[in-house]
Steps between C-alpha positions, in 0.01 A plus 500: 500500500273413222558693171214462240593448137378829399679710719835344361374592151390858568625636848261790400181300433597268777549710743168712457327129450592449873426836613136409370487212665594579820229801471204251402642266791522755767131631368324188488688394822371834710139415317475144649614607846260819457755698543269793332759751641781397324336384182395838448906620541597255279247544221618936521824389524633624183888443485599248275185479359628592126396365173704192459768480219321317222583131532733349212475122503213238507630430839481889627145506335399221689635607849352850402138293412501336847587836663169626330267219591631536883441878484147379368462263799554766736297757325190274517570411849538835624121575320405158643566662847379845427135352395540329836562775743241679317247278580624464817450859576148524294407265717586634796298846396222327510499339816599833655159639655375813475716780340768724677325826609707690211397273235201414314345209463513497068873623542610181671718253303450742125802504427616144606232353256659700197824248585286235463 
């Protein structure tokens, strides 16, 4: 078992550092495996998701720093993927042929282009 060094300085700070982690893992995992299902549990998932204790040592501010830029990561992954799937489904709008019987033909896709 691998302790990091800022856990044994701050069990507190440590312990919601790996919390973190483990959430950004288990996100971006579910995101690569489109795993859309359980991405969307894990992003409402809000236990343990507390403001962490404020960090006390270069070493805690660095650990907290790297937590940040992988939250970033994920964050412009995630709207990497959204533009995607968008598009995806704009797309397929428009190859769909005439409109349903119950729809009109300027209703189609209005409120997917506002995403866009």
């Amino acid at each position: 078992m691998s302790v990091s060094p800022v856990r044994s300085a701050d069990p507190i700070f440590g312990s919601w550092l790996d919390r973190r982690r483990a959430r950004i893992e288990a996100q971006m995992k579910a995101l690569e495996d489109e795993r859309y299902g359980d991405l969307i549990t894990l992003i409402t998932d809000e236990e343990g998701d507390h403001p962490p204790p404020s960090p006390r040592s270069p070493v805690e501010r660095e650990a907290y720093q790297q937590v940040l830029t992988d939250s970033r990561a994920l964050t412009e992954r995630m709207l990497k993927v959204r533009g995607q799937i968008l598009e995806e489904l704009r797309g397929l709008d428009r190859r769909r042929g005439a409109p349903l019987p119950t729809e009109s033909r300027s209703g189609r896709g209005g409120s997917l282009d506002g995403y866009l």
